[in-house]
DRENPA-3360 file (N, C-alpha, C; in nm, 2 decimals, always signed):
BEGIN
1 = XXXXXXXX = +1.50/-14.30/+8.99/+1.57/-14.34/+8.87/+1.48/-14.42/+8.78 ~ +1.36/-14.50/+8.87/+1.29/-14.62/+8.74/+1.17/-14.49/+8.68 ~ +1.18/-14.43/+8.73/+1.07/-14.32/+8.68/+1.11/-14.25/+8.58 ~ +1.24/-14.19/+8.57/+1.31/-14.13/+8.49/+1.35/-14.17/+8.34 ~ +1.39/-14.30/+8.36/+1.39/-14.43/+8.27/+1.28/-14.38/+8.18 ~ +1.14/-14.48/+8.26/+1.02/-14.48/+8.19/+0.99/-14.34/+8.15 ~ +1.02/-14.21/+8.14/+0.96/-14.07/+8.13/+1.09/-14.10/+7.96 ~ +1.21/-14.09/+8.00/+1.32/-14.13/+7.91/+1.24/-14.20/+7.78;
9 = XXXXXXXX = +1.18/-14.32/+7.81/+1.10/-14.41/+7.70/+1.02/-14.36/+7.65 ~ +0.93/-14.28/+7.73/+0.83/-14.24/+7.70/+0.83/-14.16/+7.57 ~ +0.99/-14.01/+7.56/+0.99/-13.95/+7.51/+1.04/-13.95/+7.36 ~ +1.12/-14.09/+7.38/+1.14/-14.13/+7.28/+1.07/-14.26/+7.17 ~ +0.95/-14.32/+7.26/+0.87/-14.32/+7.16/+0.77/-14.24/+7.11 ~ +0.75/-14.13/+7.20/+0.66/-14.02/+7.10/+0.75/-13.95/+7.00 ~ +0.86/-13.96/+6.98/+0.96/-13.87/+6.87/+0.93/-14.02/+6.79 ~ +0.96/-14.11/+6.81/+0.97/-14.19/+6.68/+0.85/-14.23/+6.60;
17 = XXXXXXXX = +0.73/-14.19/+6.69/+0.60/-14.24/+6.62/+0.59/-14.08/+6.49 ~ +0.62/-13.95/+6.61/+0.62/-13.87/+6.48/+0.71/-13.91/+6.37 ~ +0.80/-13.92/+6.42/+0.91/-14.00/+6.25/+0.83/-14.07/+6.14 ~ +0.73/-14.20/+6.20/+0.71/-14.25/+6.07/+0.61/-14.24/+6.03 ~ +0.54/-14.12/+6.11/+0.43/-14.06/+6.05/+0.32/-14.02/+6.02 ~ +0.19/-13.97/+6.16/+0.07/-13.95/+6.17/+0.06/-13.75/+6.17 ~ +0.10/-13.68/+6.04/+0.03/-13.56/+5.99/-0.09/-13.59/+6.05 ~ -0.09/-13.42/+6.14/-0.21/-13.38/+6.18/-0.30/-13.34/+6.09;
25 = XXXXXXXX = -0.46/-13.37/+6.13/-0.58/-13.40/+6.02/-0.63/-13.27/+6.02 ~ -0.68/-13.20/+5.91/-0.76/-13.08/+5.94/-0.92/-13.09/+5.95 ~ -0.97/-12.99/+6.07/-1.12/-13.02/+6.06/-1.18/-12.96/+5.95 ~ -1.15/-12.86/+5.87/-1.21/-12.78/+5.79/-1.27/-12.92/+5.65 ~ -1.36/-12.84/+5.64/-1.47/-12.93/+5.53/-1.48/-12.83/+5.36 ~ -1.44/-12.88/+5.29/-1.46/-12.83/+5.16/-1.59/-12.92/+5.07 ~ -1.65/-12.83/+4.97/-1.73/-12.94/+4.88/-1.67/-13.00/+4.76 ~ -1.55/-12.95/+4.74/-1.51/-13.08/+4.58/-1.39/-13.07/+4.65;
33 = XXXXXXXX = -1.29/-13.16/+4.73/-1.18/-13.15/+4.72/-1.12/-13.17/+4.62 ~ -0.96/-13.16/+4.60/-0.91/-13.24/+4.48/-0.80/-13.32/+4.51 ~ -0.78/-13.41/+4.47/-0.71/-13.51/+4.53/-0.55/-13.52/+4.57 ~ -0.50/-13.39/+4.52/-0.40/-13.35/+4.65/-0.43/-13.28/+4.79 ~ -0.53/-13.21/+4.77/-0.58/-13.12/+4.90/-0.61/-13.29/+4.98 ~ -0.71/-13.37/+4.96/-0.75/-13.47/+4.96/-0.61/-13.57/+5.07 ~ -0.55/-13.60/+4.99/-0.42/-13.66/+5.00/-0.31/-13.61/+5.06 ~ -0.31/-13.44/+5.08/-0.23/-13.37/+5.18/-0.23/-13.43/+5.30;
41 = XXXXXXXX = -0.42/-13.38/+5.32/-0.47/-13.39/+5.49/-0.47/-13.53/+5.52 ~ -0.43/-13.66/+5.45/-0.42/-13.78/+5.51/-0.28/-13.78/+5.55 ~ -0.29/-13.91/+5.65/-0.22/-13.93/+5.71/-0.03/-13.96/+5.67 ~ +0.07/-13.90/+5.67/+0.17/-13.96/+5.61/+0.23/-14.09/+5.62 ~ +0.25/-14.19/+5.50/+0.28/-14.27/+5.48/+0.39/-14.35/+5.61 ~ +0.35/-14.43/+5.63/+0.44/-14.49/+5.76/+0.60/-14.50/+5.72 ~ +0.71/-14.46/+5.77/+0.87/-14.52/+5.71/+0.88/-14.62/+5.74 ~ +0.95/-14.74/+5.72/+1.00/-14.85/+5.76/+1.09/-14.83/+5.87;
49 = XXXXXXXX = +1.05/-14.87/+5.97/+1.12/-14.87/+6.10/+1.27/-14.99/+6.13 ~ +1.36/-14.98/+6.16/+1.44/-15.08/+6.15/+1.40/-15.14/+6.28 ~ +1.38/-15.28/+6.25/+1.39/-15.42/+6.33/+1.26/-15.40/+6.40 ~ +1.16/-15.32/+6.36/+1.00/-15.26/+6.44/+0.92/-15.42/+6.43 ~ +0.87/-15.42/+6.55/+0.82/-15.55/+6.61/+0.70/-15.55/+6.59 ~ +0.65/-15.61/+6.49/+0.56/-15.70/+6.44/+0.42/-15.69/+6.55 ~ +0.34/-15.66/+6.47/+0.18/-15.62/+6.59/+0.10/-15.73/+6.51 ~ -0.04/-15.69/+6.53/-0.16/-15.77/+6.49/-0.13/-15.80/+6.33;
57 = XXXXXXXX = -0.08/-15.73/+6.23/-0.05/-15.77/+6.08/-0.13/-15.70/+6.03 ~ -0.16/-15.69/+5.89/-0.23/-15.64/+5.78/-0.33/-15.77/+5.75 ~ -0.46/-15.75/+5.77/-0.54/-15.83/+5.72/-0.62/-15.83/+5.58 ~ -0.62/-15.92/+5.47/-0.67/-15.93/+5.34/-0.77/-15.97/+5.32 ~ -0.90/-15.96/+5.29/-0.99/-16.02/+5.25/-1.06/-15.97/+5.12 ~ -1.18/-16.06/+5.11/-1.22/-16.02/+4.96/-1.20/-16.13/+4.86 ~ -1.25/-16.08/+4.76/-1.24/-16.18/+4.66/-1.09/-16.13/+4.53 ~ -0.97/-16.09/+4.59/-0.86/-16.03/+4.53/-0.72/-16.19/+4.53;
65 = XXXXXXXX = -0.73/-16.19/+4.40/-0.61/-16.33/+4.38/-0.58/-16.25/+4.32 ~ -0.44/-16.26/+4.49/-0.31/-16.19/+4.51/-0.22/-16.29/+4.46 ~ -0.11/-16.26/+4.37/+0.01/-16.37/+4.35/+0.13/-16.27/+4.39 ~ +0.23/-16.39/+4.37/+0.40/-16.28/+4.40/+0.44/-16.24/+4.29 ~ +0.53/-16.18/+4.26/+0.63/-16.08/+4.20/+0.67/-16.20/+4.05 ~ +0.70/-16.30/+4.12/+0.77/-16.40/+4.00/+0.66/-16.46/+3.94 ~ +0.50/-16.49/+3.99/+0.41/-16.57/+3.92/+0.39/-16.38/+3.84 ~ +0.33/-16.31/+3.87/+0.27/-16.19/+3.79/+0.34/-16.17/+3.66;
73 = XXXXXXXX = +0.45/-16.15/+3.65/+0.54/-16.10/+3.52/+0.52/-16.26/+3.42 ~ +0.52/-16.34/+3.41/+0.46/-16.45/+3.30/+0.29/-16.44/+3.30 ~ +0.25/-16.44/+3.39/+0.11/-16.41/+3.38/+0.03/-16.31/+3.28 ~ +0.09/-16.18/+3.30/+0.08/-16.06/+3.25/+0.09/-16.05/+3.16 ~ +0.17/-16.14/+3.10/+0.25/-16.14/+2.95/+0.16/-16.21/+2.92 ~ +0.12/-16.32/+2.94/+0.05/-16.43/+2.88/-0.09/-16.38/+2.87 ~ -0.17/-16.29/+2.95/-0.33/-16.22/+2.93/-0.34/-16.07/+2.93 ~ -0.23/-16.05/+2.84/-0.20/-15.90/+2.86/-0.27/-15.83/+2.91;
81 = XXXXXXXX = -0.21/-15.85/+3.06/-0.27/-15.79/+3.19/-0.20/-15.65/+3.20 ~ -0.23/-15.52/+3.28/-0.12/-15.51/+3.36/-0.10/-15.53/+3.51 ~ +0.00/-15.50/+3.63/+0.02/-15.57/+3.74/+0.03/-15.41/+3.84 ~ -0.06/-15.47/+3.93/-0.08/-15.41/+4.03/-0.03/-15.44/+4.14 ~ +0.07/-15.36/+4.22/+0.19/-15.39/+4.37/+0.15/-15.33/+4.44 ~ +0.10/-15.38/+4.55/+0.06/-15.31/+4.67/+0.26/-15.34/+4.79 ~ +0.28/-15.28/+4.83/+0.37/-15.26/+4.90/+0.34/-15.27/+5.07 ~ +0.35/-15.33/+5.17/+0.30/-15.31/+5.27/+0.36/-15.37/+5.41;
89 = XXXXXXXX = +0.33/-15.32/+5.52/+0.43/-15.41/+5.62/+0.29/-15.42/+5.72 ~ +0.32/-15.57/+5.79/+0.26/-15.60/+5.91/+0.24/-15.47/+6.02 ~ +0.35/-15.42/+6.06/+0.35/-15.28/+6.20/+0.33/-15.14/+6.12 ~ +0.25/-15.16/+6.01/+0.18/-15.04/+5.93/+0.05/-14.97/+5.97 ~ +0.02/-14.95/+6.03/-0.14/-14.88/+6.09/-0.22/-14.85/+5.94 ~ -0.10/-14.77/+5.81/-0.16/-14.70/+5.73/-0.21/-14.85/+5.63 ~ -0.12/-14.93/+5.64/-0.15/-15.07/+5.55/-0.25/-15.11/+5.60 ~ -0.29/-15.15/+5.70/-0.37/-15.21/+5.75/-0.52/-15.12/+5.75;
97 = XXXXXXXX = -0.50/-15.02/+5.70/-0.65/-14.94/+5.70/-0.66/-14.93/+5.55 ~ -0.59/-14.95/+5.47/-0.56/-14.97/+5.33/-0.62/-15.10/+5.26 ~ -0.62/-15.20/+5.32/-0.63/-15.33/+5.29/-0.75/-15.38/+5.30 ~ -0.84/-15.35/+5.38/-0.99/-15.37/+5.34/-1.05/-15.30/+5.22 ~ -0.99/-15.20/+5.17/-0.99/-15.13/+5.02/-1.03/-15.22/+4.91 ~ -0.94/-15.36/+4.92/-0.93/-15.43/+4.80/-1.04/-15.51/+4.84 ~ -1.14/-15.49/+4.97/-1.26/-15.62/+4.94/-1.41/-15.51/+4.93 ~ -1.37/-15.39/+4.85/-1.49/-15.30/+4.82/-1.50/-15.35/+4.67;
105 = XXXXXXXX = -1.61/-15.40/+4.68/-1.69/-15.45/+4.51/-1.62/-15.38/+4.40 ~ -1.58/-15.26/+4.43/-1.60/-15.19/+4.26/-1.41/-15.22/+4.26 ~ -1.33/-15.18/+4.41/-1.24/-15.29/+4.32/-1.21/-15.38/+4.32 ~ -1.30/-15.46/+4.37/-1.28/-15.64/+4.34/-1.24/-15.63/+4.19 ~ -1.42/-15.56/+4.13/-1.40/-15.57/+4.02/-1.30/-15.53/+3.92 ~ -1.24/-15.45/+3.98/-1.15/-15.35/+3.87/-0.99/-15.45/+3.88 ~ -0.98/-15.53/+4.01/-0.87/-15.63/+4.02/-0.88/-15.71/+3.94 ~ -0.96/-15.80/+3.88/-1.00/-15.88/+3.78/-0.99/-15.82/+3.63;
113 = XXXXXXXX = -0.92/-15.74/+3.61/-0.85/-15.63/+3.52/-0.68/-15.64/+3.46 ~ -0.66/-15.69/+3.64/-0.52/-15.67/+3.65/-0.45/-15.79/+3.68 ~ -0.32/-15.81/+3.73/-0.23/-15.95/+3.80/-0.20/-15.86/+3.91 ~ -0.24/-15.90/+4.04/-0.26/-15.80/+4.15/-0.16/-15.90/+4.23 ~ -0.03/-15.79/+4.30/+0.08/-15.84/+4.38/+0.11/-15.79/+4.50 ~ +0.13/-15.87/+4.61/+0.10/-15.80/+4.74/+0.20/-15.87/+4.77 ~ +0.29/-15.77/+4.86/+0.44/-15.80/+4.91/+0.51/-15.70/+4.99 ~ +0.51/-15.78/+5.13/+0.57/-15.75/+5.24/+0.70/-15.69/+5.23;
121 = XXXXXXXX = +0.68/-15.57/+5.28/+0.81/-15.50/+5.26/+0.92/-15.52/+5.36 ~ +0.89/-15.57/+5.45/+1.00/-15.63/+5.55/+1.04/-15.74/+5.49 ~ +1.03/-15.82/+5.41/+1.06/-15.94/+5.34/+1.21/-15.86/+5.24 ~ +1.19/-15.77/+5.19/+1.30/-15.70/+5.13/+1.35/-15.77/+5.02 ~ +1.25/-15.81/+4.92/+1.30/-15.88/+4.80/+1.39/-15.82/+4.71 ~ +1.48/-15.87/+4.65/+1.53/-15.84/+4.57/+1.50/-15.78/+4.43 ~ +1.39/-15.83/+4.39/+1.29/-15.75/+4.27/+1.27/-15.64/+4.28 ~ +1.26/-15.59/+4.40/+1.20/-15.45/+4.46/+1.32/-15.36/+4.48;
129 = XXXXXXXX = +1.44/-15.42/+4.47/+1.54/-15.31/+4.48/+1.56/-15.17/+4.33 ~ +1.53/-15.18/+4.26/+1.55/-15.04/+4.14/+1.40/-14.96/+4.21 ~ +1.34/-14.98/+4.28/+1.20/-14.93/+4.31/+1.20/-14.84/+4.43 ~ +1.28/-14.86/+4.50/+1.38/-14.81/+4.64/+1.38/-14.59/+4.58 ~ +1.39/-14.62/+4.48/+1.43/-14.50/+4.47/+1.33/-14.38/+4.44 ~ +1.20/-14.46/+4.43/+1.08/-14.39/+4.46/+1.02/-14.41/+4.57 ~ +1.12/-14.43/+4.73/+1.06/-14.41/+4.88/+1.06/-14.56/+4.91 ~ +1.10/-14.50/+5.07/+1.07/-14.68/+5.11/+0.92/-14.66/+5.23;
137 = XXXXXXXX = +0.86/-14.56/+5.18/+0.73/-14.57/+5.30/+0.60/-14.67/+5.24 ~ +0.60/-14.67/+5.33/+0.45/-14.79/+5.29/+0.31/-14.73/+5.34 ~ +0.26/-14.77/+5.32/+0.17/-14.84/+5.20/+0.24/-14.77/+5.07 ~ +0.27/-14.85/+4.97/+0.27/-14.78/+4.81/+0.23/-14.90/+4.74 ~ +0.16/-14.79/+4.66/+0.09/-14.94/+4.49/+0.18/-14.84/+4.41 ~ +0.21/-14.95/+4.29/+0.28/-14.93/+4.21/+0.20/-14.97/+4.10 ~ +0.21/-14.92/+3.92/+0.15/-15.01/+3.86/+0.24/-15.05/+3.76 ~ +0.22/-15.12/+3.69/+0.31/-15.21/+3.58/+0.23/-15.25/+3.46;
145 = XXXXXXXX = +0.25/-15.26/+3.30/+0.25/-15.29/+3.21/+0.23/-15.43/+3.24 ~ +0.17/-15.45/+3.10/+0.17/-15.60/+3.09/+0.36/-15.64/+3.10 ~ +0.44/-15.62/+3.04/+0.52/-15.66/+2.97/+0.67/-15.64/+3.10 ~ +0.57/-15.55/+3.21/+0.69/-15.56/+3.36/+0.75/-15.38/+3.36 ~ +0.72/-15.30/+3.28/+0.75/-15.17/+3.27/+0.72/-15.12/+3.34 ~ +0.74/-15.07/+3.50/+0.68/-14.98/+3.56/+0.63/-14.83/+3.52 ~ +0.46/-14.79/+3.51/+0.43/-14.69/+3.50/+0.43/-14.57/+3.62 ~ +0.54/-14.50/+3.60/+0.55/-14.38/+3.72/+0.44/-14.23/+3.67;
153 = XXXXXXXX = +0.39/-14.30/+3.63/+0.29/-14.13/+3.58/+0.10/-14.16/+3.61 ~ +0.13/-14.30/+3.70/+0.06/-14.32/+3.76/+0.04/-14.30/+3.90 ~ -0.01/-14.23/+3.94/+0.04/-14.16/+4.10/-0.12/-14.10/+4.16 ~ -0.11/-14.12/+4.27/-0.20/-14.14/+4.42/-0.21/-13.94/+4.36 ~ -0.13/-13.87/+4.35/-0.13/-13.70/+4.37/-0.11/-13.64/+4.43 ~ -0.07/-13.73/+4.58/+0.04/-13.70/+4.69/+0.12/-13.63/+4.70 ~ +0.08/-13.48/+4.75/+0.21/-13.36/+4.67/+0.36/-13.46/+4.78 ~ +0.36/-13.54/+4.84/+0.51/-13.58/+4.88/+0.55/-13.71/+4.87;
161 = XXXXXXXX = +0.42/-13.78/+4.89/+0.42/-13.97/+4.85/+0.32/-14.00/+4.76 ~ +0.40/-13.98/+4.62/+0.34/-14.04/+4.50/+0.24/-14.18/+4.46 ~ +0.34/-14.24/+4.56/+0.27/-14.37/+4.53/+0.15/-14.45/+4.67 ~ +0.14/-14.34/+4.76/+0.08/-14.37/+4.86/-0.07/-14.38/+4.88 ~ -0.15/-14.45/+4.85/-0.29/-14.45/+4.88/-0.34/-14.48/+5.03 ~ -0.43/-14.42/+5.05/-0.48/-14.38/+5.18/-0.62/-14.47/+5.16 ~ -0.66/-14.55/+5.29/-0.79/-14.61/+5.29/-0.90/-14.53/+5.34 ~ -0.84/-14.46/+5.32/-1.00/-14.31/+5.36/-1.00/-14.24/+5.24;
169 = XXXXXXXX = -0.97/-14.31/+5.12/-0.97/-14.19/+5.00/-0.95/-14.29/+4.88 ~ -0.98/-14.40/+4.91/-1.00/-14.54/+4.78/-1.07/-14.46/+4.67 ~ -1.11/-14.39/+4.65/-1.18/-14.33/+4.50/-1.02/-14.28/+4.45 ~ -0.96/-14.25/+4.47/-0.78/-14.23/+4.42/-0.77/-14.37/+4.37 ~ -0.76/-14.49/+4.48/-0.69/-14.61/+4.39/-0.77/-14.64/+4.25 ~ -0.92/-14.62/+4.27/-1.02/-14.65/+4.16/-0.98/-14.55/+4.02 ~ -0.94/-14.45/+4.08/-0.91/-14.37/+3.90/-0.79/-14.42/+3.89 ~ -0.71/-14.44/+3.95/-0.57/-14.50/+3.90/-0.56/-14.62/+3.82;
177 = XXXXXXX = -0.65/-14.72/+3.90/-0.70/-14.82/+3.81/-0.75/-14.84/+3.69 ~ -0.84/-14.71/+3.72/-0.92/-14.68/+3.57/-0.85/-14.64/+3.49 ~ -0.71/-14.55/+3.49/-0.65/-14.47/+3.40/-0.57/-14.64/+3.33 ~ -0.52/-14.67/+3.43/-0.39/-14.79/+3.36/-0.50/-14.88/+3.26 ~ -0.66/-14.90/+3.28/-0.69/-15.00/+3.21/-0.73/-14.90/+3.06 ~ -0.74/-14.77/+3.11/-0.77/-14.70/+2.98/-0.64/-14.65/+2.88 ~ -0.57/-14.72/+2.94/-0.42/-14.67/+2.84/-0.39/-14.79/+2.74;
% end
């Protein structure tokens, strides 16, 4: 019976790890990808798991001053910035391979551009509720206007998670950054 159990668990956490999402990788090698082919073969965006127990976390470093949601939108306005949201959860594999992204030099530099906002999506703020409706998987960056306008024509090229950047493919978050500072 205790064997059964455990075989029982077993099966049901291999069905739920497929749920939130490791797409299988392809070996084939191309010379110019383009950043959907790119963004296909990565990994799918983790779902938010309900009540999913909290592991080692998402680690930040770098030289990136991160503020919240309420300091960014006066900020922005005041250095007519625009604001960059990283979206992300602690028991994220994909966040957490994401997040050393922001302490690569070229976007350090390209953060110092922006009012850069980092916020735990198990926290489930209320600001973030009209945003719900472009996916609740994480990792997502979002970008924003100085003025708090979310730009949705801004996108990773994710033929399925728009807003999903992958840390094996940070040359995506760098043109995105580049496009919002060239608009």
């Amino acid at each position: 019976m205790q064997n059964r159990c455990l075989l029982v668990l077993l099966v049901v956490t291999a069905l739920i790890g497929c749920k939130s999402g490791s797409a299988p990788r392809s070996n084939k090698t191309t010379s110019a990808p383009t950043a959907t082919a790119a963004l296909a073969e990565t990994a799918a965006p983790a779902q938010p798991a309900p009540q999913a127990e909290k592991k080692e976390g998402v680690e930040f470093t770098g030289n990136v001053a991160w503020r919240t949601w309420d300091e960014a939108l006066p900020l922005a306005k005041r250095e007519s910035k625009p604001i960059l949201v990283l979206i992300y959860a602690d028991w994220c594999p994909h966040c957490r391979t994401l997040a050393p992204a922001f302490a690569d030099p070229q976007v350090e530099a390209l953060a110092k551009h922006f009012v850069m906002v980092r916020q735990n999506h198990d926290d489930d703020p209320a600001w973030l509720e009209p945003y719900k409706k472009y996916g609740g998987y994480v990792p997502r960056v979002f970008f924003f206007d100085s003025k708090g306008q979310m730009r949705d024509d801004i996108t990773s090229g994710h033929p399925r998670y728009p807003f999903f950047y992958a840390g094996e493919h940070i040359d995506f978050l760098k043109q995105s950054m580049r496009r919002v500072m060239g608009s």
